[in-house]
Biopython code that builds the backbone (N, CA, C, O; Angstrom):
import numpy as np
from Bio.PDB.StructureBuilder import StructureBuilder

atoms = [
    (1, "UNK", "N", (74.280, 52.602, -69.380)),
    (1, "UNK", "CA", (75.495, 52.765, -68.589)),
    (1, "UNK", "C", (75.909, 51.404, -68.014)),
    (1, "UNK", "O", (75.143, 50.689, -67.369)),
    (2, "UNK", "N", (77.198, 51.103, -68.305)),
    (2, "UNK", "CA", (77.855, 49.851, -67.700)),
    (2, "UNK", "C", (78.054, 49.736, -66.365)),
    (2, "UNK", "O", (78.356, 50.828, -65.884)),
    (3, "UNK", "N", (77.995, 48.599, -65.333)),
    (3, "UNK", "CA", (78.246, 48.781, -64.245)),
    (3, "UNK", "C", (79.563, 48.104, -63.908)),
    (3, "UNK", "O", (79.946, 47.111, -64.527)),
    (4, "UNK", "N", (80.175, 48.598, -63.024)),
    (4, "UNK", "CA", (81.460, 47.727, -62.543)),
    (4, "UNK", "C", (81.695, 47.996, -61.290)),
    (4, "UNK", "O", (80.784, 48.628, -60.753)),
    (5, "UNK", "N", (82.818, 47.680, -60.462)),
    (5, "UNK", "CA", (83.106, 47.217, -59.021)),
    (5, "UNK", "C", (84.529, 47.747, -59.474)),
    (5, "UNK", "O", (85.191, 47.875, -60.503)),
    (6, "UNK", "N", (84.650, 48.069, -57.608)),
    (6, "UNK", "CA", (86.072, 48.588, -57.683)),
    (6, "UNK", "C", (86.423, 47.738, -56.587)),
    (6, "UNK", "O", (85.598, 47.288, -55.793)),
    (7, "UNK", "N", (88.015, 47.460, -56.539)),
    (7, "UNK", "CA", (88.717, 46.810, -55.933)),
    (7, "UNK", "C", (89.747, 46.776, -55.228)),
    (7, "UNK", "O", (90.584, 46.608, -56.114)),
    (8, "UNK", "N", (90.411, 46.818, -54.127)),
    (8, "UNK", "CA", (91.279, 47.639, -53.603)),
    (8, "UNK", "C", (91.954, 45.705, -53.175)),
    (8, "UNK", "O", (91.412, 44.814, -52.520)),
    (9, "UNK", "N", (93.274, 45.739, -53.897)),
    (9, "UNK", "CA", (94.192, 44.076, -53.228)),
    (9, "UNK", "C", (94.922, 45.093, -52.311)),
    (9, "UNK", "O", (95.312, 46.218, -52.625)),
    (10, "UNK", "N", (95.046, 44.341, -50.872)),
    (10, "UNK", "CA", (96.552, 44.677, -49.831)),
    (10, "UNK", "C", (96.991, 43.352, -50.267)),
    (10, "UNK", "O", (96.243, 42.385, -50.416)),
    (11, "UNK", "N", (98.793, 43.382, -50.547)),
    (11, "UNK", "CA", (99.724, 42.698, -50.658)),
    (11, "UNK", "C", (100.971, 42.470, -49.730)),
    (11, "UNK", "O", (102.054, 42.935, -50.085)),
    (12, "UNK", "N", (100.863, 41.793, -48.590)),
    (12, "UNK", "CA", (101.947, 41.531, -47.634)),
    (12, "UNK", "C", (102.772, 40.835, -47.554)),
    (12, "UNK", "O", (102.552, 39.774, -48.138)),
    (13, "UNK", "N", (103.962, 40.929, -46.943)),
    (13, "UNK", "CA", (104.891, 39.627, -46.910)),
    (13, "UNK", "C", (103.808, 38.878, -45.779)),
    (13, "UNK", "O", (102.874, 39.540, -45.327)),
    (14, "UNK", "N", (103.992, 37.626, -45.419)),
    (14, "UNK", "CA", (103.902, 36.522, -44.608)),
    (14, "UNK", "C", (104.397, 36.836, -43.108)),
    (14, "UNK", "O", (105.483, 37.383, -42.918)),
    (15, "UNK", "N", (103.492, 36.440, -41.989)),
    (15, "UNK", "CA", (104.277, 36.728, -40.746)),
    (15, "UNK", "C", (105.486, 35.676, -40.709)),
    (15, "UNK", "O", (105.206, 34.511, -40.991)),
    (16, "UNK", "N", (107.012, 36.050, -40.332)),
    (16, "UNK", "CA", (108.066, 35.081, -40.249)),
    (16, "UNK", "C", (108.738, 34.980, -41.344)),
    (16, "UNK", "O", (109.352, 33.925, -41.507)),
    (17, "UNK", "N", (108.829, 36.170, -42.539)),
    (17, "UNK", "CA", (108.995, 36.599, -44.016)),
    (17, "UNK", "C", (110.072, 37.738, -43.291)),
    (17, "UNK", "O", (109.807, 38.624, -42.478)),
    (18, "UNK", "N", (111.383, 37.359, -43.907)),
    (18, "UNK", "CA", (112.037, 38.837, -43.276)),
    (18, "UNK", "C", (111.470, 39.826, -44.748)),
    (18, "UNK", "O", (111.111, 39.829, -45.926)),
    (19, "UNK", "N", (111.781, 40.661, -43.391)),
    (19, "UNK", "CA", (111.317, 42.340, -44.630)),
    (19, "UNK", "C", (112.499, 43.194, -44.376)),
    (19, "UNK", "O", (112.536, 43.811, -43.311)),
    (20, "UNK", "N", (113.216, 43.275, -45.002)),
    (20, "UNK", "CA", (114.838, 43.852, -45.032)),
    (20, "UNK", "C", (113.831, 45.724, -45.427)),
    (20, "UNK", "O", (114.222, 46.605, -44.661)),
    (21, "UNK", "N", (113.079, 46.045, -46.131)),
    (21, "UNK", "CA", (112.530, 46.827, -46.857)),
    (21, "UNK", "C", (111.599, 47.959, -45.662)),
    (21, "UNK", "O", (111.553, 49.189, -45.639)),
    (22, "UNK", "N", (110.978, 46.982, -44.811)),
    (22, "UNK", "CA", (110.129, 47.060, -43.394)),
    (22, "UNK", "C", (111.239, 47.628, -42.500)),
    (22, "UNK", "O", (111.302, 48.811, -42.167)),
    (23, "UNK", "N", (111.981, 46.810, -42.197)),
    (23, "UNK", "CA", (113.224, 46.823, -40.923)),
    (23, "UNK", "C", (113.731, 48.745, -41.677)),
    (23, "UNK", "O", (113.686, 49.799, -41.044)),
    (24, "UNK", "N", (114.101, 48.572, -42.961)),
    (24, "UNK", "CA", (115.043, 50.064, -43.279)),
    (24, "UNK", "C", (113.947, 51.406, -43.198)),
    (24, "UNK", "O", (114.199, 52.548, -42.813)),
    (25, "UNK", "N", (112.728, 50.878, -43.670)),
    (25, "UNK", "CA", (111.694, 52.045, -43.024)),
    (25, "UNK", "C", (111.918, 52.572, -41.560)),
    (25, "UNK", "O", (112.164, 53.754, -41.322)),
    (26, "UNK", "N", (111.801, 51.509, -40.517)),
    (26, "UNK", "CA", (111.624, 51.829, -39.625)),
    (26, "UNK", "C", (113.268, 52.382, -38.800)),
    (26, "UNK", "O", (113.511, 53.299, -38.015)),
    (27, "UNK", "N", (113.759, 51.782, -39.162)),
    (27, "UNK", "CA", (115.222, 52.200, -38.646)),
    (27, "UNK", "C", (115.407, 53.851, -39.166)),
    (27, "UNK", "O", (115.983, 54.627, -38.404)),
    (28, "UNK", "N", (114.938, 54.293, -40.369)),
    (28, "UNK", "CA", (114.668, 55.366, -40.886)),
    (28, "UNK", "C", (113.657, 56.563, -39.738)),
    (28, "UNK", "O", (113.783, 57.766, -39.509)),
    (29, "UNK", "N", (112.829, 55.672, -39.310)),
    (29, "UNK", "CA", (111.630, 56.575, -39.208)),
    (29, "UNK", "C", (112.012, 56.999, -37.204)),
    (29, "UNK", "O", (111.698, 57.835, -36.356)),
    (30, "UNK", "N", (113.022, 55.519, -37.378)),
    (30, "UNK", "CA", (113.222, 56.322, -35.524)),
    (30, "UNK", "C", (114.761, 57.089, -35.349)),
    (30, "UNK", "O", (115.240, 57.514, -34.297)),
    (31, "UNK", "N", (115.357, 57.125, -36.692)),
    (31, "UNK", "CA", (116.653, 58.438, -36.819)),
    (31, "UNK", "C", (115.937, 59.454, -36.746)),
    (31, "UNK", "O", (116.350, 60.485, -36.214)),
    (32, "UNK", "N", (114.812, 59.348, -37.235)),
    (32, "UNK", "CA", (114.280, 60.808, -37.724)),
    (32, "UNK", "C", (113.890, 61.318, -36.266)),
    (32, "UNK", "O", (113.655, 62.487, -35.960)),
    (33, "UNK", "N", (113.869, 60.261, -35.471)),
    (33, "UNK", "CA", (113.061, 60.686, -33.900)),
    (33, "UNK", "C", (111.910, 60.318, -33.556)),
    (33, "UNK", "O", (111.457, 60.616, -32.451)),
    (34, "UNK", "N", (111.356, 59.733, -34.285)),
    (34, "UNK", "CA", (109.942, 58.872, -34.538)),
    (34, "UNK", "C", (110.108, 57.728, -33.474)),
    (34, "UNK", "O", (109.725, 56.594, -33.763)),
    (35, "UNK", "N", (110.653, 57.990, -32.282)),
    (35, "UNK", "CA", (111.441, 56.830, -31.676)),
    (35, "UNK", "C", (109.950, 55.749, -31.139)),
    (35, "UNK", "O", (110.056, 54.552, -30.873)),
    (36, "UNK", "N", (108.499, 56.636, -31.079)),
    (36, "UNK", "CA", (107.744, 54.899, -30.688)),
    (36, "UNK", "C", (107.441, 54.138, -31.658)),
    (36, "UNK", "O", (106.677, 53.185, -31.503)),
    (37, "UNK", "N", (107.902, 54.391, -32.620)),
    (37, "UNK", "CA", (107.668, 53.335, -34.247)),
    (37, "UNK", "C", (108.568, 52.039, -33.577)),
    (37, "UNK", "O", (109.680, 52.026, -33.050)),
    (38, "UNK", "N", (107.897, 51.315, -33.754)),
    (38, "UNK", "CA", (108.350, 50.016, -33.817)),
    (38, "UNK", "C", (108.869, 49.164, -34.836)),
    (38, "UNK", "O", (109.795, 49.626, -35.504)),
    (39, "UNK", "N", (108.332, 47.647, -35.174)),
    (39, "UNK", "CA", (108.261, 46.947, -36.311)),
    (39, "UNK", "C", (107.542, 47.629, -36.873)),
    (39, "UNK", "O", (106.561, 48.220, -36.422)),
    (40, "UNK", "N", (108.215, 47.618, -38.585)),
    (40, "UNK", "CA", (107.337, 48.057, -39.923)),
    (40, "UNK", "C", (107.205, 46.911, -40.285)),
    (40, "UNK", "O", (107.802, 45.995, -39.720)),
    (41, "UNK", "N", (106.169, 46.672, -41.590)),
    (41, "UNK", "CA", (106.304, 45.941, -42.071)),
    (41, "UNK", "C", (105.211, 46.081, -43.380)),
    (41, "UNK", "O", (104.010, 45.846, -43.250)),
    (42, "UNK", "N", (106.016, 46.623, -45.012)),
    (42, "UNK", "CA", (105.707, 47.074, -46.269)),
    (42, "UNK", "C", (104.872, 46.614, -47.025)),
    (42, "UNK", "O", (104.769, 45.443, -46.659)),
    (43, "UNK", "N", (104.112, 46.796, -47.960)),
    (43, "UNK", "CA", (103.287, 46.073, -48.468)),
    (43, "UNK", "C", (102.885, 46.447, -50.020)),
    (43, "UNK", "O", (103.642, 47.137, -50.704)),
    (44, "UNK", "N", (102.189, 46.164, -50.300)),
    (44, "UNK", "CA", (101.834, 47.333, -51.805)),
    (44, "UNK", "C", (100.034, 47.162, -51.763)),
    (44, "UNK", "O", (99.442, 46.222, -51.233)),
    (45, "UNK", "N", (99.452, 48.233, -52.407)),
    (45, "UNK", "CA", (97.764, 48.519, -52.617)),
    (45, "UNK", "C", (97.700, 48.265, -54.450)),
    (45, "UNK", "O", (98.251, 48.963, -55.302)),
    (46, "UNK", "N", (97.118, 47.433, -54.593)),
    (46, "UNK", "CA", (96.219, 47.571, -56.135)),
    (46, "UNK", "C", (95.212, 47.653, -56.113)),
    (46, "UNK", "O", (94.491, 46.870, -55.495)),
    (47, "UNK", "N", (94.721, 48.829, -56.918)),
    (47, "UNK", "CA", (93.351, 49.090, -57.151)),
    (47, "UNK", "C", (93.073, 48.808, -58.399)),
    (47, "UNK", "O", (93.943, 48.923, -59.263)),
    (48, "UNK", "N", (91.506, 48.295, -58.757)),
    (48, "UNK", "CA", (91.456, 47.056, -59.873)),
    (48, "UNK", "C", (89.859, 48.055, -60.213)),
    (48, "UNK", "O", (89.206, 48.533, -59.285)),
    (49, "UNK", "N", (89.545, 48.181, -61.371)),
    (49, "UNK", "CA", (87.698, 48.337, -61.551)),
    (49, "UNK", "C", (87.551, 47.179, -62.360)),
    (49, "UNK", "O", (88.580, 46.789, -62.911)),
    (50, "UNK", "N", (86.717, 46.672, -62.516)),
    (50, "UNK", "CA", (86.008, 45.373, -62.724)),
    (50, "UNK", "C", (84.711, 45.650, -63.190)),
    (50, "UNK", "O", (83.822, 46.183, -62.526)),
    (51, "UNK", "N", (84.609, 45.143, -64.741)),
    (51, "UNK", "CA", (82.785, 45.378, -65.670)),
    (51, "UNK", "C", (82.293, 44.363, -64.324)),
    (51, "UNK", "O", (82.819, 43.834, -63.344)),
    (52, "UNK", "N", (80.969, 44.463, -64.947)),
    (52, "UNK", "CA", (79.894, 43.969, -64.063)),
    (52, "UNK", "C", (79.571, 44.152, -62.761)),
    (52, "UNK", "O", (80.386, 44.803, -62.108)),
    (53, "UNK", "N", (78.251, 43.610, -62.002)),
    (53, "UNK", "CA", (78.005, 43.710, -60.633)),
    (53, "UNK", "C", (78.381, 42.428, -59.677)),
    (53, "UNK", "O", (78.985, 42.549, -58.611)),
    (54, "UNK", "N", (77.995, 41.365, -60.147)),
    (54, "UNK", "CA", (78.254, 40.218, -59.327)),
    (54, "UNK", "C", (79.601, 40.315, -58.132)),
    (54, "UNK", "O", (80.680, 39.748, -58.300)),
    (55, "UNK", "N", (79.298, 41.036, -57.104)),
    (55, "UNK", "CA", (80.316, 40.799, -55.910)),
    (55, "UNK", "C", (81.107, 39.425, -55.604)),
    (55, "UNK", "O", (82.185, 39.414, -55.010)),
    (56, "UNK", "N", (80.497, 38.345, -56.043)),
    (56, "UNK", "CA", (81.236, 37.004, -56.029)),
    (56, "UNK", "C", (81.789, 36.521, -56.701)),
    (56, "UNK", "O", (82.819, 35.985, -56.291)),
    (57, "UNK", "N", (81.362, 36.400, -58.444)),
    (57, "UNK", "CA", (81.892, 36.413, -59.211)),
    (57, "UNK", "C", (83.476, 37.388, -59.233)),
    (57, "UNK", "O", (84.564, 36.934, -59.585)),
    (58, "UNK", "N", (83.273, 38.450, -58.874)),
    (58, "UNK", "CA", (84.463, 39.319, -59.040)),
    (58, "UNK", "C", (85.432, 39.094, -57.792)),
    (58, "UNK", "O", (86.640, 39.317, -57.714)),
    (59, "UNK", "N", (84.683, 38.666, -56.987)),
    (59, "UNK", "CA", (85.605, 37.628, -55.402)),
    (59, "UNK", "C", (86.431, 37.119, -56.059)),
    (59, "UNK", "O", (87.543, 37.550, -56.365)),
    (60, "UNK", "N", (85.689, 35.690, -56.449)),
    (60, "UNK", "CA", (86.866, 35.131, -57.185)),
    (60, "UNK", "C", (87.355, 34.994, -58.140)),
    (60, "UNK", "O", (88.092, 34.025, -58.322)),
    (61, "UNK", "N", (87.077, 36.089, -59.276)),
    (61, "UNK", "CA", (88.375, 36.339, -60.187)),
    (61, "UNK", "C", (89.514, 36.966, -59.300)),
    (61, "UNK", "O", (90.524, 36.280, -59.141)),
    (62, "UNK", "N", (89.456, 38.021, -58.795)),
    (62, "UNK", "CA", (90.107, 38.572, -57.753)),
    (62, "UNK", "C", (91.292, 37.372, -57.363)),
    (62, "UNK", "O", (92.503, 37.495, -57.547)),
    (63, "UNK", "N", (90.561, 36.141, -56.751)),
    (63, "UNK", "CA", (91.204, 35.640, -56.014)),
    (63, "UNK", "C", (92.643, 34.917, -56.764)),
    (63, "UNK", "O", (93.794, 34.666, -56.406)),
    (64, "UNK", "N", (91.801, 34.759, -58.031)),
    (64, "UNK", "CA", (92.369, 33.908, -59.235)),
    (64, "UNK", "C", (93.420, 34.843, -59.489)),
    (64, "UNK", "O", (94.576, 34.497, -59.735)),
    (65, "UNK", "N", (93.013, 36.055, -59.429)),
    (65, "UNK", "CA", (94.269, 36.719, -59.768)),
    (65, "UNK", "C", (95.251, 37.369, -59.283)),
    (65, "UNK", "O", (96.000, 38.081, -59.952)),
    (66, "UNK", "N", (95.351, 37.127, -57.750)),
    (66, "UNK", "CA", (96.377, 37.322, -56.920)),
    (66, "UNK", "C", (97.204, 35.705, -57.035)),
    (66, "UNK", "O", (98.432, 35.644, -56.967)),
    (67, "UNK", "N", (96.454, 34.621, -57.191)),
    (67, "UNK", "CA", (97.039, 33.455, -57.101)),
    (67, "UNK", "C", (98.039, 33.365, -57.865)),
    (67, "UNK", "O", (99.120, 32.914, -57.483)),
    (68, "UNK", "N", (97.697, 33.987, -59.627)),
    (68, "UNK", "CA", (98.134, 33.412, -60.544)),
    (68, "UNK", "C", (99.581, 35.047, -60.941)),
    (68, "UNK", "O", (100.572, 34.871, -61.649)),
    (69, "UNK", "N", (99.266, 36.284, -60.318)),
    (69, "UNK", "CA", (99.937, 36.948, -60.865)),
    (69, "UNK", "C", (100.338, 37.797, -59.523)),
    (69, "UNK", "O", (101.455, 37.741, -59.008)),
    (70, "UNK", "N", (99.199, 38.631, -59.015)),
    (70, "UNK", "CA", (99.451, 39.789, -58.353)),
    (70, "UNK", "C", (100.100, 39.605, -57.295)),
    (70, "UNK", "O", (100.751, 40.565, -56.883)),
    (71, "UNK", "N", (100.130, 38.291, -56.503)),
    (71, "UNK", "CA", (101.130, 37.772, -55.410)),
    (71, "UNK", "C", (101.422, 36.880, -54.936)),
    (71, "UNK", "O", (100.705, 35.991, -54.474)),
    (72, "UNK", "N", (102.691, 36.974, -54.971)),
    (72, "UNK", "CA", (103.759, 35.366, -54.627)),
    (72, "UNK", "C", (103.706, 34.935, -53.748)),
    (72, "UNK", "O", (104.587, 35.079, -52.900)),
    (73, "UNK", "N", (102.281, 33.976, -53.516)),
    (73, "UNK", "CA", (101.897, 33.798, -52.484)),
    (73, "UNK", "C", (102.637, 32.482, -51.424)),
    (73, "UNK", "O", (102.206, 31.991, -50.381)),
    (74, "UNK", "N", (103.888, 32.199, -52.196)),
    (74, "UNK", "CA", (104.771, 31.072, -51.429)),
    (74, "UNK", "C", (105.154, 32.117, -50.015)),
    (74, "UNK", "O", (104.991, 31.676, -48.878)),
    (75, "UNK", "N", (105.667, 33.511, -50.258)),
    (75, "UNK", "CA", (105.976, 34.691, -49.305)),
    (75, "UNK", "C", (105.004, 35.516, -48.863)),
    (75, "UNK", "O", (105.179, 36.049, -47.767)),
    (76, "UNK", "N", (103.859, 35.777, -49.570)),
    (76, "UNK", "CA", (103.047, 37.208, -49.337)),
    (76, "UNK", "C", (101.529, 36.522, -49.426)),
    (76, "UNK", "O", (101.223, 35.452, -49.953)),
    (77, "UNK", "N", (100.759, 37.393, -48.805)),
    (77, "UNK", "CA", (99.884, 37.245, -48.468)),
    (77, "UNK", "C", (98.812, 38.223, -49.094)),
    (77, "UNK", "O", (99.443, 39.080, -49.713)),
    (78, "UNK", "N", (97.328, 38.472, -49.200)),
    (78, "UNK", "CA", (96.826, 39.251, -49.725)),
    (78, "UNK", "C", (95.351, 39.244, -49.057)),
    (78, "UNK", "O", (94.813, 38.302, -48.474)),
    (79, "UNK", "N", (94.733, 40.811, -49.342)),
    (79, "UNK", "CA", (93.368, 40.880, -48.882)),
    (79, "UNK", "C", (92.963, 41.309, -49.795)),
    (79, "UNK", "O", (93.850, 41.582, -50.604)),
    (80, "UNK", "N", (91.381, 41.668, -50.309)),
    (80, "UNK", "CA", (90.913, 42.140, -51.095)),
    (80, "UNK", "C", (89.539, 42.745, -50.750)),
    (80, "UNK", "O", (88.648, 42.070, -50.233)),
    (81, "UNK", "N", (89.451, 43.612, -50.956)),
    (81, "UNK", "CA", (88.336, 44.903, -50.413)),
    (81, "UNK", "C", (87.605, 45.089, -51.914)),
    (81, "UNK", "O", (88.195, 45.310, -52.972)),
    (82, "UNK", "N", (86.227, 44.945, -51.725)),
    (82, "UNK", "CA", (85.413, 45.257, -52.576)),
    (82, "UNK", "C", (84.395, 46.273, -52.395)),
    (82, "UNK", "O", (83.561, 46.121, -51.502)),
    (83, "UNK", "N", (84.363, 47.738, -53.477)),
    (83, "UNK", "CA", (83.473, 48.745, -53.125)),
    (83, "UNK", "C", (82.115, 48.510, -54.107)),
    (83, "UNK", "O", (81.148, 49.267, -54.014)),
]
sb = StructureBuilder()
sb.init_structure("model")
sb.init_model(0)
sb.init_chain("A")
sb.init_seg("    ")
for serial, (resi, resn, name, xyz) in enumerate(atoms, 1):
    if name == "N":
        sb.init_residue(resn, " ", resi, " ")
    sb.init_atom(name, np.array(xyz, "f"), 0.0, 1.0, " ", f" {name:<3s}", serial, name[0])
structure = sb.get_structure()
């Protein structure tokens, strides 16, 4: 049996990044009456499985691959959770 790792990327805008996307959530969510919602602010989840065990190794492919694809990191920002 093969082993692999699972991976959970959070993808954010940048603090000081307008979020036109954030702002219409929330303007949404306090019509509705939701009035202690405050600032939103949107994001996206990728979940990734990954062959092998090496937790570091798969760190930084991970990392390599938010750099190079999963986020535009001139605007957004990213975390990465490893199970």
């Amino acid at each position: 049996m093969s082993s692999s790792l699972k991976a959970r990327v959070f993808i954010t805008l940048k603090n000081g990044v307008l979020d036109p996307q954030g702002k219409a959530i929330g303007h949404a969510l306090n019509g509705l009456g939701f009035g202690s919602v405050g600032e939103v602010r949107q994001g996206k989840v990728i979940d990734l499985e990954l062959s092998g065990s090496d937790a570091e190794k798969a760190k930084t492919e991970l990392k390599a691959m938010c750099e190079k694809l999963l986020a535009n990191t001139v605007i957004e920002k990213y975390e990465i959770e490893l199970k």
